[in-house]
PDB file of N, CA, C and O in Angstrom:
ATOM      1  N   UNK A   1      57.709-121.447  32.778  1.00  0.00           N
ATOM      2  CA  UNK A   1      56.683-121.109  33.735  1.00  0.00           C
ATOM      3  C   UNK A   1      57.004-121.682  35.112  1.00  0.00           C
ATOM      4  O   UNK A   1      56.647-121.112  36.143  1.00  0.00           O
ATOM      5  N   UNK A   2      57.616-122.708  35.101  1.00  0.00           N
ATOM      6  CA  UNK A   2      58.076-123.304  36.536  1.00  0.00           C
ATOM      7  C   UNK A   2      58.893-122.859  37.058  1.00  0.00           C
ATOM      8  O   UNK A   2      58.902-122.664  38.273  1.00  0.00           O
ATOM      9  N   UNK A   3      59.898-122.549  36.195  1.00  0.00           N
ATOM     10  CA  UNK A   3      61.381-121.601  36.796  1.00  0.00           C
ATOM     11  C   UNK A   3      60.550-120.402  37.466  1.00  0.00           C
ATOM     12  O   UNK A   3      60.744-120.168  38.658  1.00  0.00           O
ATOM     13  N   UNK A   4      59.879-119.843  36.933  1.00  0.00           N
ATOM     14  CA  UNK A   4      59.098-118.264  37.400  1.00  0.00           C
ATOM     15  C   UNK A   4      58.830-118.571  38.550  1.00  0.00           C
ATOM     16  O   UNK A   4      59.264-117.931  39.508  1.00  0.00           O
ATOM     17  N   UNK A   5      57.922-119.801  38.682  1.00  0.00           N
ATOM     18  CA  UNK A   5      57.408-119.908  40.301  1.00  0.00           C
ATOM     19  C   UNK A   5      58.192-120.632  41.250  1.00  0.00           C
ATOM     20  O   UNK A   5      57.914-120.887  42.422  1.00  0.00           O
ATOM     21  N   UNK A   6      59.113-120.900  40.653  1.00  0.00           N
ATOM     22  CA  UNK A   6      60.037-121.429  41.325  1.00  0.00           C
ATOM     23  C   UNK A   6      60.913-120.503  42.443  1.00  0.00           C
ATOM     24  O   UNK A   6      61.161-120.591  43.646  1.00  0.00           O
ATOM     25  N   UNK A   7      61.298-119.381  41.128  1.00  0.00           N
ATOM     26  CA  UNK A   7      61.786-118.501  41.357  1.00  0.00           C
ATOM     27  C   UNK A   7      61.387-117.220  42.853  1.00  0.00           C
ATOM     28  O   UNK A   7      61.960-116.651  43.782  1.00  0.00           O
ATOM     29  N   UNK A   8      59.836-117.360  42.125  1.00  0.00           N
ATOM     30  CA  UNK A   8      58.850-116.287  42.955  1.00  0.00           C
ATOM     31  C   UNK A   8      58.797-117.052  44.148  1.00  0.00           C
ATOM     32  O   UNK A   8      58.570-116.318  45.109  1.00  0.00           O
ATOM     33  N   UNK A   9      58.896-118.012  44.394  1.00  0.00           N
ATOM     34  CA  UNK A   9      58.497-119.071  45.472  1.00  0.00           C
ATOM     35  C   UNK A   9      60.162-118.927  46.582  1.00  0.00           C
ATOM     36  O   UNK A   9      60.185-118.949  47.813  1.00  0.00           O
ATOM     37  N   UNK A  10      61.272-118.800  45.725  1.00  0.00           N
ATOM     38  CA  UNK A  10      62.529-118.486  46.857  1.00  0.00           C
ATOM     39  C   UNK A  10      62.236-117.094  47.356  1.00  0.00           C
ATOM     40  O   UNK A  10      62.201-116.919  48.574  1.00  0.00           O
ATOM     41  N   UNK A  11      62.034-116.135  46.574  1.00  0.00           N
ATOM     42  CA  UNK A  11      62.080-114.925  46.391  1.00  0.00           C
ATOM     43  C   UNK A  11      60.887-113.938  47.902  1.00  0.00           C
ATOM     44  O   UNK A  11      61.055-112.892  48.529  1.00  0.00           O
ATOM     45  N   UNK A  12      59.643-115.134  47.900  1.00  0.00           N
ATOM     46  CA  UNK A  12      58.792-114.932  49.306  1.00  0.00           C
ATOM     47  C   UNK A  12      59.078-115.618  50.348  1.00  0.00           C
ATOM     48  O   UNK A  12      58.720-115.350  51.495  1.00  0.00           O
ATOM     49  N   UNK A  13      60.076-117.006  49.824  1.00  0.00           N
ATOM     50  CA  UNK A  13      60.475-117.702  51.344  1.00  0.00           C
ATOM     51  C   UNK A  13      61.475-116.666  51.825  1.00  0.00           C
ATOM     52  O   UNK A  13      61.088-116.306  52.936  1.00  0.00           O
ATOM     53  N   UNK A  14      62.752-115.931  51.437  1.00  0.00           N
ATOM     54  CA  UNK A  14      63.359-115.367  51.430  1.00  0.00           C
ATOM     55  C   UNK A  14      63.139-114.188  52.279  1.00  0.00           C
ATOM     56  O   UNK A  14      63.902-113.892  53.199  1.00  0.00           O
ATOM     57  N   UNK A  15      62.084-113.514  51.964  1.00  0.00           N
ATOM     58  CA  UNK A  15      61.665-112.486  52.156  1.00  0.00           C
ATOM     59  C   UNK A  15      60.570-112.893  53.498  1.00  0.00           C
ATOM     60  O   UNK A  15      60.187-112.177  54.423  1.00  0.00           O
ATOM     61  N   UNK A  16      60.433-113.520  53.360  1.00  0.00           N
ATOM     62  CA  UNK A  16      59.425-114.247  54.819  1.00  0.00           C
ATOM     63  C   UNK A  16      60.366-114.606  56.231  1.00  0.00           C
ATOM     64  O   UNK A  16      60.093-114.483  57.425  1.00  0.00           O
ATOM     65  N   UNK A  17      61.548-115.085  55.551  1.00  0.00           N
ATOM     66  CA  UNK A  17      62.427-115.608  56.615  1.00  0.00           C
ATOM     67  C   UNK A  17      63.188-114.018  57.202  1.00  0.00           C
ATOM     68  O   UNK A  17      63.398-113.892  58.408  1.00  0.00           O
ATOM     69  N   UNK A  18      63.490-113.076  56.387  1.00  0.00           N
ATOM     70  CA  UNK A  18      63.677-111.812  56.731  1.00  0.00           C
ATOM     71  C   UNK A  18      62.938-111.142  57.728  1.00  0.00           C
ATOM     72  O   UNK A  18      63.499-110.912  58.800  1.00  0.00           O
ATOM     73  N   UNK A  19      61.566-110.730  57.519  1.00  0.00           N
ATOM     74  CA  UNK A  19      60.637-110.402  58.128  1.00  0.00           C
ATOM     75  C   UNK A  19      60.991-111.228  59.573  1.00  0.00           C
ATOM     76  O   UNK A  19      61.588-110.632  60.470  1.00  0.00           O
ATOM     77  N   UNK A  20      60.698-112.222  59.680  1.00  0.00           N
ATOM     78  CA  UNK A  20      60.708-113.077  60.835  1.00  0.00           C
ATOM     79  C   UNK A  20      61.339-113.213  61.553  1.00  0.00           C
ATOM     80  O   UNK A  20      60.861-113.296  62.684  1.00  0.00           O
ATOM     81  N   UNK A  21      63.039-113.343  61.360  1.00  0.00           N
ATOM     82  CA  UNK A  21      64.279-112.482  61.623  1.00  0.00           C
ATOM     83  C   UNK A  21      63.844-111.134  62.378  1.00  0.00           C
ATOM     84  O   UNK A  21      63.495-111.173  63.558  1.00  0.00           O
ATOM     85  N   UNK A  22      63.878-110.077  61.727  1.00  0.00           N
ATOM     86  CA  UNK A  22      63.661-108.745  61.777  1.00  0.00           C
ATOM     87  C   UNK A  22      62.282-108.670  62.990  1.00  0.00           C
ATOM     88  O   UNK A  22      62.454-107.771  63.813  1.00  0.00           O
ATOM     89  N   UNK A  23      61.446-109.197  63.113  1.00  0.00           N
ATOM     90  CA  UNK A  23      60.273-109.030  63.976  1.00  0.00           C
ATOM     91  C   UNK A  23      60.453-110.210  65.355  1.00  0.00           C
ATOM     92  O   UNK A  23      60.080-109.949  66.499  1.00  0.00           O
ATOM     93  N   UNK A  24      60.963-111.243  65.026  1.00  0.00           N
ATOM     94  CA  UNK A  24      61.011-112.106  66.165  1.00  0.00           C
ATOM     95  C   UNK A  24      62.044-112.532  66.202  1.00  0.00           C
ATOM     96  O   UNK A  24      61.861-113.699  66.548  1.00  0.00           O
ATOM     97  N   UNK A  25      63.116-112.374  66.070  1.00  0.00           N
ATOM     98  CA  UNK A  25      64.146-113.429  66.669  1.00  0.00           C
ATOM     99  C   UNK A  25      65.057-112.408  67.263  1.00  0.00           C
ATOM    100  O   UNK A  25      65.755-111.686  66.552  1.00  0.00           O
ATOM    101  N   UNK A  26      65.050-112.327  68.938  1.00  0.00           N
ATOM    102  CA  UNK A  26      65.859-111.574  69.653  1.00  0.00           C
ATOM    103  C   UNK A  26      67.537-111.380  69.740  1.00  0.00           C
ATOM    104  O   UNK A  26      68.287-112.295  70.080  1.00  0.00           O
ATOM    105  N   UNK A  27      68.010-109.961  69.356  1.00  0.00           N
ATOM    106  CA  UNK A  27      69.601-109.977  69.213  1.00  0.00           C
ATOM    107  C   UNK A  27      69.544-109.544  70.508  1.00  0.00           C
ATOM    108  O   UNK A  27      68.531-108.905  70.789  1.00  0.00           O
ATOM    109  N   UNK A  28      70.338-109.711  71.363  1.00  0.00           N
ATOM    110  CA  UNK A  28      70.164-109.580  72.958  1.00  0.00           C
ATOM    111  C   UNK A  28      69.291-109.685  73.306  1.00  0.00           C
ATOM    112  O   UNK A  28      68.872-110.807  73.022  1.00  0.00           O
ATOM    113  N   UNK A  29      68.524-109.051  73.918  1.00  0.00           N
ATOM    114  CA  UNK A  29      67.326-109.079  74.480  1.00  0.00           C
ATOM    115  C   UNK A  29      66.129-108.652  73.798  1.00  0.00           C
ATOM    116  O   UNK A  29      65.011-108.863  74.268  1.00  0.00           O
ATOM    117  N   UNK A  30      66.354-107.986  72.568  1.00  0.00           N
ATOM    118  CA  UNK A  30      65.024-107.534  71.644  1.00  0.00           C
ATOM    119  C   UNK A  30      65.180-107.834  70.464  1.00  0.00           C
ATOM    120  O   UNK A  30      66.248-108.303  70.071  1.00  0.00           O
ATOM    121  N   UNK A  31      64.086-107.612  69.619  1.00  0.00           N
ATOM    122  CA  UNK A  31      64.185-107.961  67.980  1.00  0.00           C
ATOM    123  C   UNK A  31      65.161-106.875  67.365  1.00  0.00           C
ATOM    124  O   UNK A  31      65.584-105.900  67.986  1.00  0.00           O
ATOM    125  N   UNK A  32      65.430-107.167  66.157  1.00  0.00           N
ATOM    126  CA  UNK A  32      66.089-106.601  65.431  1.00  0.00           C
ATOM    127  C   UNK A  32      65.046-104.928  64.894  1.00  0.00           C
ATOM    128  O   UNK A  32      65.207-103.750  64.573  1.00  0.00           O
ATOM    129  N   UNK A  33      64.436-105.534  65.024  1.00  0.00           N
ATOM    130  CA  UNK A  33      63.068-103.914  64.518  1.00  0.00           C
ATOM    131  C   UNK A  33      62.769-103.098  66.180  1.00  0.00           C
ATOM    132  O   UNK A  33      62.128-102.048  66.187  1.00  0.00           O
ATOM    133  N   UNK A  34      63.090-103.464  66.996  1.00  0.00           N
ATOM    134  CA  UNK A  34      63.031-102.826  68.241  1.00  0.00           C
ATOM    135  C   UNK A  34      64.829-102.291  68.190  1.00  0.00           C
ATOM    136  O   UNK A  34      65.068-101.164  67.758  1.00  0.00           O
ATOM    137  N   UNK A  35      65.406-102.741  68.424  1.00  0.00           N
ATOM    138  CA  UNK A  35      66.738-101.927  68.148  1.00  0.00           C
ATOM    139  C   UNK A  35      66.577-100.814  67.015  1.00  0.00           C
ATOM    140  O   UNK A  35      66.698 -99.615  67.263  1.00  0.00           O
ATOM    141  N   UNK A  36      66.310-101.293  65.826  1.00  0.00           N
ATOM    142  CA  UNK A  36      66.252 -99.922  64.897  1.00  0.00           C
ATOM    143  C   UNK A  36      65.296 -98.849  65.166  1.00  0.00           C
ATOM    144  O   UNK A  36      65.305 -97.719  64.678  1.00  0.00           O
ATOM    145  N   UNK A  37      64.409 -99.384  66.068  1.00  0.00           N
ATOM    146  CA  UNK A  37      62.953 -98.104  66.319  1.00  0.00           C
ATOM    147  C   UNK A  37      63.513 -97.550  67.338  1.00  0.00           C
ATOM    148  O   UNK A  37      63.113 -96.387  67.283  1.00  0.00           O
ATOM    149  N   UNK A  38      64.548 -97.705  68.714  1.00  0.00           N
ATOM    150  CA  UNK A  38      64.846 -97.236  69.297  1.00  0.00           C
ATOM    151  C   UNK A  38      66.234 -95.922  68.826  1.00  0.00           C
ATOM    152  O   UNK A  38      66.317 -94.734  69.138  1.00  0.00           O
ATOM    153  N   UNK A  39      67.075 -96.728  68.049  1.00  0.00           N
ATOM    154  CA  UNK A  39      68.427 -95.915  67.769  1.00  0.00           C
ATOM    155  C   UNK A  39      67.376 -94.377  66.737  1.00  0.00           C
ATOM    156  O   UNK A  39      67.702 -93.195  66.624  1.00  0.00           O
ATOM    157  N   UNK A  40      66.121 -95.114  66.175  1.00  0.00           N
ATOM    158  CA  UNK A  40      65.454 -93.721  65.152  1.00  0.00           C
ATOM    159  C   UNK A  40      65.161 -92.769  66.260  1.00  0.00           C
ATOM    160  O   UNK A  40      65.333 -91.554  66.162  1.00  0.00           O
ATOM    161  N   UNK A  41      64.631 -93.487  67.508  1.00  0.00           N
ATOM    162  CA  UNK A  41      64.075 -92.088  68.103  1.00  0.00           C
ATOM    163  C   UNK A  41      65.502 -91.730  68.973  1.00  0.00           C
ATOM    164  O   UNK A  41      65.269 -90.787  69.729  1.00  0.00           O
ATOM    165  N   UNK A  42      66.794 -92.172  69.077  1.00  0.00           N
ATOM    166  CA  UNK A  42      67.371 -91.004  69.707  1.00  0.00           C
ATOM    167  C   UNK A  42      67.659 -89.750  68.881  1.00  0.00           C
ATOM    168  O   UNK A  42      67.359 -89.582  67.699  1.00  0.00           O
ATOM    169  N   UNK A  43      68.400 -88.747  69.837  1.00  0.00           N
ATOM    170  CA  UNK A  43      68.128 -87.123  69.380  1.00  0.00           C
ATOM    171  C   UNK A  43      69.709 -87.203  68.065  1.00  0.00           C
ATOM    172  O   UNK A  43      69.767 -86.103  67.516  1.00  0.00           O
ATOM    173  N   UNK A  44      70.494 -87.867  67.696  1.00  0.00           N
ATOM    174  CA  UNK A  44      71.247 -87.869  67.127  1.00  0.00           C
ATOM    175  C   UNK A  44      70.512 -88.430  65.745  1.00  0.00           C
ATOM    176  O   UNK A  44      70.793 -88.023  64.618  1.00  0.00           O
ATOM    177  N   UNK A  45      69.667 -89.292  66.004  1.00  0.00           N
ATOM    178  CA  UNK A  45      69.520 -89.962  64.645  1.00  0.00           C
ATOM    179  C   UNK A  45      68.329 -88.722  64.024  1.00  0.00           C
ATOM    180  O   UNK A  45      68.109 -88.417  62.852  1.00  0.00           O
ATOM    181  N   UNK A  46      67.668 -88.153  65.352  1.00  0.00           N
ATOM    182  CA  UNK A  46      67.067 -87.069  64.310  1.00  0.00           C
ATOM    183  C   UNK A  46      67.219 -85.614  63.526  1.00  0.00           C
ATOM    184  O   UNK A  46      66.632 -84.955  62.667  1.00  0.00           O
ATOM    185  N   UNK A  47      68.487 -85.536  64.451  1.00  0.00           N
ATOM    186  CA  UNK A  47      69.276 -84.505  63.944  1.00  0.00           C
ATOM    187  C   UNK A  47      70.145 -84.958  62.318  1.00  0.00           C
ATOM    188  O   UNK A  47      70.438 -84.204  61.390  1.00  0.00           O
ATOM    189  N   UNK A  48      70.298 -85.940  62.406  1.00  0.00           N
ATOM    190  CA  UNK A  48      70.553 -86.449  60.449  1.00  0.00           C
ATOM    191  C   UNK A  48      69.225 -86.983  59.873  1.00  0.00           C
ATOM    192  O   UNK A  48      69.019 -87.354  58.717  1.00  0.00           O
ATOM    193  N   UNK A  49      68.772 -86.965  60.422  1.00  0.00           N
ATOM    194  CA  UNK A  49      67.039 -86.811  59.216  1.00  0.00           C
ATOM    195  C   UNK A  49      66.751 -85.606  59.277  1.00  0.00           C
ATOM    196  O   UNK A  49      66.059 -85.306  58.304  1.00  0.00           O
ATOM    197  N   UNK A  50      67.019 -84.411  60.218  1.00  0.00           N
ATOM    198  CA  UNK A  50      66.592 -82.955  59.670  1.00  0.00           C
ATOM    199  C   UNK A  50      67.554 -82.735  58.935  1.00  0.00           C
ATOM    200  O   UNK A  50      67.048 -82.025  58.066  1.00  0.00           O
ATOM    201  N   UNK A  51      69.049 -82.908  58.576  1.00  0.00           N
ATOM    202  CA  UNK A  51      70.202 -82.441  57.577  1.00  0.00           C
ATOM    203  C   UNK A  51      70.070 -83.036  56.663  1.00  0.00           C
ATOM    204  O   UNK A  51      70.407 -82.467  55.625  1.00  0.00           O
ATOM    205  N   UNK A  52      69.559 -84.374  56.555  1.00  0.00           N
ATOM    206  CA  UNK A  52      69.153 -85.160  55.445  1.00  0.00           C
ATOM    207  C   UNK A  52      68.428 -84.428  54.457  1.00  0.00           C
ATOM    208  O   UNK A  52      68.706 -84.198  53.280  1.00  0.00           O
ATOM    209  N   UNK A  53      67.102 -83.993  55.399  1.00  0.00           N
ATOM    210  CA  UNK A  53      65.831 -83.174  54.598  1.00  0.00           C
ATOM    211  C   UNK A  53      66.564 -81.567  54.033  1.00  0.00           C
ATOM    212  O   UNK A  53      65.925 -80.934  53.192  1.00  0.00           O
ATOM    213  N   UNK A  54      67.590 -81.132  54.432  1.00  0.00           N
ATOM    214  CA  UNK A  54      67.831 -80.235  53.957  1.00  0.00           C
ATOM    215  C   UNK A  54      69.029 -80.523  53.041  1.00  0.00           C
ATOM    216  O   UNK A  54      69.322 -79.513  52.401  1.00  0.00           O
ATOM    217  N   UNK A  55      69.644 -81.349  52.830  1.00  0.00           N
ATOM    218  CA  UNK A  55      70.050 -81.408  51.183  1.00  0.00           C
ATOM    219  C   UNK A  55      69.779 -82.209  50.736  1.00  0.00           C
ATOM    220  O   UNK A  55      70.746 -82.320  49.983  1.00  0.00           O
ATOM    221  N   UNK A  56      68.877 -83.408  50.408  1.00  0.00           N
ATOM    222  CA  UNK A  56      67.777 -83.694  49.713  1.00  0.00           C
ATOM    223  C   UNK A  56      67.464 -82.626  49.494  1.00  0.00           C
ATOM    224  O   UNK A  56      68.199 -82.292  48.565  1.00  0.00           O
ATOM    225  N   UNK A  57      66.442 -81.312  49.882  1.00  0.00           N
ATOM    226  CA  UNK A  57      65.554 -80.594  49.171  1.00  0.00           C
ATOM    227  C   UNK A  57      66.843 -79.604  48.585  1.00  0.00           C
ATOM    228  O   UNK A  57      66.138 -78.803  47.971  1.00  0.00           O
ATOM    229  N   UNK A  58      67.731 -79.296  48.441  1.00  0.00           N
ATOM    230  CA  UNK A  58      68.601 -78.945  47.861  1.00  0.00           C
ATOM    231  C   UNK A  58      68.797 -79.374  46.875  1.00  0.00           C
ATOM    232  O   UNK A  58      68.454 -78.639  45.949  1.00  0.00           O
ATOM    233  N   UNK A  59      69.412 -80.706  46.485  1.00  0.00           N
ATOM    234  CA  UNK A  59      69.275 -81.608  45.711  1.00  0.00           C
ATOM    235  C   UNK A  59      68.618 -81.817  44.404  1.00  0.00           C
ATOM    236  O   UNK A  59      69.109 -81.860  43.276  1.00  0.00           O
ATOM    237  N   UNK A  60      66.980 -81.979  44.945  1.00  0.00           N
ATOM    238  CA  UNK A  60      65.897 -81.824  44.481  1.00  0.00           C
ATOM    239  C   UNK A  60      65.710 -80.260  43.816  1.00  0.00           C
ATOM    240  O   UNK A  60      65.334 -80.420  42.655  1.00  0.00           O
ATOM    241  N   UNK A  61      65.824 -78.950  44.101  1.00  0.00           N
ATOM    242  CA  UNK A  61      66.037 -78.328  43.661  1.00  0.00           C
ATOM    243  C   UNK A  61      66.849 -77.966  42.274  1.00  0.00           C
ATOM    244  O   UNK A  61      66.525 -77.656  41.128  1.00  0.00           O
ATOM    245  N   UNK A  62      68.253 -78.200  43.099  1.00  0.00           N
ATOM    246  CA  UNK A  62      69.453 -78.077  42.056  1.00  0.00           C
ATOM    247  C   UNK A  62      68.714 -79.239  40.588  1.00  0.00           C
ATOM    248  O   UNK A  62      68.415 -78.775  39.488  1.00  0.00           O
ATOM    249  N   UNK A  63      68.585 -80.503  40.905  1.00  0.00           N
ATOM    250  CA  UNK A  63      68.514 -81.031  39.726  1.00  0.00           C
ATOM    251  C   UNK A  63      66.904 -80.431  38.967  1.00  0.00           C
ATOM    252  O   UNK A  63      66.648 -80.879  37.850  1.00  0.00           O
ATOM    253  N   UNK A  64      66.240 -79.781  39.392  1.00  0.00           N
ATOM    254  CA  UNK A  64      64.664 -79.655  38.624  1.00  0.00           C
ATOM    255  C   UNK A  64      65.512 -78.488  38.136  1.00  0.00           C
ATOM    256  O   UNK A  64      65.353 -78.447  36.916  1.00  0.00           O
ATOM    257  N   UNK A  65      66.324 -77.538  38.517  1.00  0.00           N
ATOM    258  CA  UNK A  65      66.610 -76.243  37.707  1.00  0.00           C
ATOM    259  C   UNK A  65      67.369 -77.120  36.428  1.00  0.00           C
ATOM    260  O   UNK A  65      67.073 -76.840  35.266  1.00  0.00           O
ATOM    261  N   UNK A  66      68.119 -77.930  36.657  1.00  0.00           N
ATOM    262  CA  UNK A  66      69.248 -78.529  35.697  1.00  0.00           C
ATOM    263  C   UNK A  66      68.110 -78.965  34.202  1.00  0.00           C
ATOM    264  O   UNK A  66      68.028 -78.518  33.058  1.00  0.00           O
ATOM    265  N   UNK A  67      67.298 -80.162  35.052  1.00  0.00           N
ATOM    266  CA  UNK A  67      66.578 -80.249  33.686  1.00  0.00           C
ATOM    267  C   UNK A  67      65.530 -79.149  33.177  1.00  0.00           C
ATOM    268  O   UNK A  67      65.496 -79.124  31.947  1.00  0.00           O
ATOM    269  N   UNK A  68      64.898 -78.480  33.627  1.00  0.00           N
ATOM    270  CA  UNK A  68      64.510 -77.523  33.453  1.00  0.00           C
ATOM    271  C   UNK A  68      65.261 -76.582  32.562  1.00  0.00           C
ATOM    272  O   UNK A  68      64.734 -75.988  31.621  1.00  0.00           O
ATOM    273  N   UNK A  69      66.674 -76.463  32.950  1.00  0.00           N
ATOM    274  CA  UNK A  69      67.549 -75.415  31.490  1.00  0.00           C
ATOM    275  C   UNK A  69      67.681 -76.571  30.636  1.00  0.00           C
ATOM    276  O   UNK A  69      67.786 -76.169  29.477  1.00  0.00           O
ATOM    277  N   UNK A  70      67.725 -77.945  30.706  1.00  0.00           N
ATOM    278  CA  UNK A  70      67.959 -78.464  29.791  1.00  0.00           C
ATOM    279  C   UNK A  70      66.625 -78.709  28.554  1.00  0.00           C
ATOM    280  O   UNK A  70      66.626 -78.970  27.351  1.00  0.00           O
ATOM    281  N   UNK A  71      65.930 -78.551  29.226  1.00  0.00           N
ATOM    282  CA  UNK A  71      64.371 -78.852  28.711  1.00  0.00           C
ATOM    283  C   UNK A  71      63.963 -77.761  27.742  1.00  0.00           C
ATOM    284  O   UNK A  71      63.199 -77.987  26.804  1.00  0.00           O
ATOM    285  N   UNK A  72      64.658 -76.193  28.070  1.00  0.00           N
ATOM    286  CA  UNK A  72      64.216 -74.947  27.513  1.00  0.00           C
ATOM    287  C   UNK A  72      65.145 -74.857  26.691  1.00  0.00           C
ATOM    288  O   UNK A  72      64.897 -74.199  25.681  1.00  0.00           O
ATOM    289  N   UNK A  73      66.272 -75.363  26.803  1.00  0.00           N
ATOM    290  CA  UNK A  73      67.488 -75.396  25.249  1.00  0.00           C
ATOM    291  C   UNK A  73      67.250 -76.358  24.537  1.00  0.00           C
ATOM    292  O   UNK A  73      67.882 -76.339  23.481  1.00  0.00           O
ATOM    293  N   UNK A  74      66.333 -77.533  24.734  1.00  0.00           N
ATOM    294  CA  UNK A  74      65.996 -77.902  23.522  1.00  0.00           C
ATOM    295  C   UNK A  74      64.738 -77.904  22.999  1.00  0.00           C
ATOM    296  O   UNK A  74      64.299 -78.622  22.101  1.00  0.00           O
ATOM    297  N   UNK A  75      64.260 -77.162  23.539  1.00  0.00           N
ATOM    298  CA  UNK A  75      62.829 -76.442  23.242  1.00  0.00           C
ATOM    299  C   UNK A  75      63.170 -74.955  21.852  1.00  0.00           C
ATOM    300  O   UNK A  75      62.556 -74.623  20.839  1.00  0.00           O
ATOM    301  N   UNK A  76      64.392 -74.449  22.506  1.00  0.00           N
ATOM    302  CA  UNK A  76      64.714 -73.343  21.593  1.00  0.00           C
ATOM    303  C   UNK A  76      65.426 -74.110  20.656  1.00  0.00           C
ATOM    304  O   UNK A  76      65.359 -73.649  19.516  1.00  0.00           O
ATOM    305  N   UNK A  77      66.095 -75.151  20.782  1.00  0.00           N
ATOM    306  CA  UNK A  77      66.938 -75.478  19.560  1.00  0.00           C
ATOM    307  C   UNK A  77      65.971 -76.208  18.135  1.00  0.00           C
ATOM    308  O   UNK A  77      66.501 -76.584  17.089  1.00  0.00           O
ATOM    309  N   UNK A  78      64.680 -76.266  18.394  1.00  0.00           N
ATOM    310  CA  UNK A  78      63.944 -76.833  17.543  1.00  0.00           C
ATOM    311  C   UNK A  78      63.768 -76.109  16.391  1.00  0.00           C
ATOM    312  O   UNK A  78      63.069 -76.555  15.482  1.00  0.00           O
TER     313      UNK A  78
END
């Protein structure tokens, strides 16, 4: 039981010191979460989240047909 909270206890310092990092501690002149919110909104980074979304939903497709034939051949093989 101590190891657990021991454990859980690195596991939120960890994750606290991240956050804190990431929100306040300036890499040049801004945080680390202001650099990434800026590079999301240029027009390059959204042009690979619209190609993204289109094979993902490809993807997503292709594999629901896959299990889907797989689901109906062993539906018939019963």
């Amino acid at each position: 039981m101590i190891g657990f909270l021991l454990r859980l206890s690195l596991k939120f310092l960890i994750l606290s010191a991240l956050l804190y990092v990431t929100f306040f501690v300036p890499v040049a002149n801004r945080p680390l979460f202001e650099h990434i919110r800026r590079i999301a909104a240029t027009k390059e980074a959204k042009e690979l989240g619209s190609g993204l979304e289109v094979i993902i939903a490809r993807a997503k497709d292709e594999l629901t047909n896959t299990v889907g034939d797989i689901a109906s051949q062993r539906l018939q093989n019963r």
